[in-house]
N, C-alpha and C positions, 0 to 999 in steps of 0.2 A: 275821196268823194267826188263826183264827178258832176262838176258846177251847171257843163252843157244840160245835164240831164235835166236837173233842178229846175234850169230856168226852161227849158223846153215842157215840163209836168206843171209849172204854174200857168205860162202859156195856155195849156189844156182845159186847166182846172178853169182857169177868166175868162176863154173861148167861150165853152160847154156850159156854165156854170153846175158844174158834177158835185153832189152835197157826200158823194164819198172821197177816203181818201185816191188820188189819180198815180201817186207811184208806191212802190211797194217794196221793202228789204224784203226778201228773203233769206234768212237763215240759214246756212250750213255748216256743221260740223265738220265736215271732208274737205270744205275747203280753208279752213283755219282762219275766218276771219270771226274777233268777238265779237258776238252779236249784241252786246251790252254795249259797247263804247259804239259801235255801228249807229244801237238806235238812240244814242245819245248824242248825235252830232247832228240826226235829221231835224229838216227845221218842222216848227211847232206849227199842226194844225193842216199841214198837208200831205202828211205819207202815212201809212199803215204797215205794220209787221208782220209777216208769214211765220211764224215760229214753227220751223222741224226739227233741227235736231234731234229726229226720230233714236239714233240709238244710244245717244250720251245717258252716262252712269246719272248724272247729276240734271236730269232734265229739266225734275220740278223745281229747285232751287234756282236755275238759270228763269225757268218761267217767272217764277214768285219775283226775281228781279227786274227782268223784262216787262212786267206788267207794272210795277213801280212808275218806272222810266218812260213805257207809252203815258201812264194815266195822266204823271205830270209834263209832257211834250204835247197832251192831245194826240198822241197818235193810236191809231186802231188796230189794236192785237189782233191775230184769230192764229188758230193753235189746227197743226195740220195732225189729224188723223188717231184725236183724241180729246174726245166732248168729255170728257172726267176731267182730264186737265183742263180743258177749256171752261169750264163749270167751276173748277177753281179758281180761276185765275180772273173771274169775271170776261173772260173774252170772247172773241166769236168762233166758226168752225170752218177750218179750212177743210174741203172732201177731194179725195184723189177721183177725177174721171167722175166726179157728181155720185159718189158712190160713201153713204154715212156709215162711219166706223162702228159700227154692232147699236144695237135696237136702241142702246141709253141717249145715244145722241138726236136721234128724231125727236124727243121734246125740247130742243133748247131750240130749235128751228122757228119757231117765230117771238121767240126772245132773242138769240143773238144775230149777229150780222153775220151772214154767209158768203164763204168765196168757194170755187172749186180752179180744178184744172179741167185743164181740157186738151186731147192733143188729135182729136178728129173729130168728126161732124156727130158721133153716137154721142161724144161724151158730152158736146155743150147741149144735147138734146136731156142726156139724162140727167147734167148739172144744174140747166132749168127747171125738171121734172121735183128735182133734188130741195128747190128754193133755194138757189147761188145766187145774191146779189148783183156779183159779178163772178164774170171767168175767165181765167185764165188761160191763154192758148201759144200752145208751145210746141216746137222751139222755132220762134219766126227765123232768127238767127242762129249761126252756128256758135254751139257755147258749151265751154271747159266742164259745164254739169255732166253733161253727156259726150263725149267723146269720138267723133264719128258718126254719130246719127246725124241724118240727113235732116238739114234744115226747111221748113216751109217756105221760106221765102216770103216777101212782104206781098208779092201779087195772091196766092196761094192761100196765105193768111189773110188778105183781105175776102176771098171768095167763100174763107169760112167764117169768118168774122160775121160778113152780110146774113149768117142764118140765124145771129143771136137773138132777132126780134127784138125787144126791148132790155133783154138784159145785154149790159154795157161787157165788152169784148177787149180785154187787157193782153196789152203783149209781152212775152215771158222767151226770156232765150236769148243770150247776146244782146243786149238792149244796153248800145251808149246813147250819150247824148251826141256824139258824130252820126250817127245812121239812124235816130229817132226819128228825125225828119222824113225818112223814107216811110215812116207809116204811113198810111190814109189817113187825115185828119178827120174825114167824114165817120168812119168805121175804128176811129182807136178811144177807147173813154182812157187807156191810161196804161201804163207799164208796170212789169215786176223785174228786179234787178237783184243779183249775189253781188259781183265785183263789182261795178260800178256804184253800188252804195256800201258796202262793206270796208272798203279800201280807206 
C-alpha cells in the first residue's frame, strides 16, 4: 500500500472538500493482486472500489464479498460493465468510454453513483452525456495495465482534464504517490490506482 499516495488523496479530499470518494482500487484479475484483502486494508471513509474482474469464473461470489467489506469500511463500490451485478450488490456503475452496458443499466442512473473512463476528449463528452459523477482519464502515466501504450502525460492530461466542466476529472495510469504531485492540483479531483493500492 502506498502511504505517499494515501496521504497525498487526504490532502485533496481537505484541500477541495470532495463529498466523493478521491482515490480508487481498482480491481484486476490479470494482475494477481486480492482484491478482498486490497479493500480491506484501505482506510475508512476515503477511497472507493472499481470492481472488474471482468472474466473471473467466480465474479459474483468475489462481488457479494467485496461489497460486504466496502459497506463496513464506507467505502463506494461501483461494479464495471455490469448494472445486473451492480443492482445486486447494491452498488454503483462503472461505464467503459461513458458508454452503459445494454438498456437495463440506464434505470439505475439516478439511483446509483456513476463513474466512467475516459481516454479522450469524445469519451469524457459522452461520460458526461452518460451521467458519470466522475471520470476517469487515462493513462496519464505509463502503466503495467497496458503495456506500451503511449502515456498522456500530466501536461496533455491536464488540457483534457480542463474540458470536464463540472464533473471532477480523476487520474488513472501509473499513479504513485512519488509523481502525484505532478498532477494539477487545480484540475485533478482525485486518482485511480491497480498497484499502488493493491500491493
Amino acid at each position: 500500500m502506498d502511504q505517499r499516495l494515501l496521504a497525498w488523496a487526504r490532502a485533496v479530499k481537505q484541500r477541495k472538500q470532495i463529498p466523493y470518494p478521491v482515490l480508487w482500487l481498482f480491481t484486476d484479475a490479470t494482475r494477481g493482486a486480492d482484491p478482498l484483502r486490497a479493500a480491506a486494508r484501505l482506510p475508512k471513509g476515503l477511497c472507493g472500489v472499481v470492481f472488474r474482474h471482468d472474466y473471473a469464473l467466480d465474479r459474483a461470489a468475489i462481488g457479494l464479498e467485496l461489497a460486504k467489506i466496502c459497506r463496513a469500511r464506507r467505502l463506494m463500490l461501483v461494479v464495471a460493465g455490469d448494472a445486473r451485478l451492480a443492482q445486486a450488490l447494491g452498488a454503483g456503475v462503472h461505464l467503459r468510454g461513458g458508454h452503459w452496458p445494454g438498456p437495463q443499466g440506464i434505470e439505475l442512473r439516478r439511483r446509483r453513483f456513476i463513474t466512467s473512463s475516459a481516454h479522450a476528449l469524445r469519451d469524457i463528452r459522452q461520460a458526461r452525456r452518460a451521467g458519470a459523477r466522475v471520470i476517469f482519464l487515462s493513462p496519464v502515466f505509463p502503466t503495467a495495465s497496458h503495456p506500451g501504450a503511449s502515456a498522456l502525460g500530466a501536461t496533455r492530461w491536464t488540457g483534457l482534464a480542463r474540458q470536464g466542466g463540472n464533473t471532477p476529472i480523476l487520474a488513472l495510469g501509473g499513479v504513485t504517490g512519488r509523481i502525484a504531485r505532478a498532477l494539477p492540483a487545480g484540475f485533478c479531483g482525485g486518482a485511480g490506482a491497480i498497484g499502488a493500492l493493491g500491493g
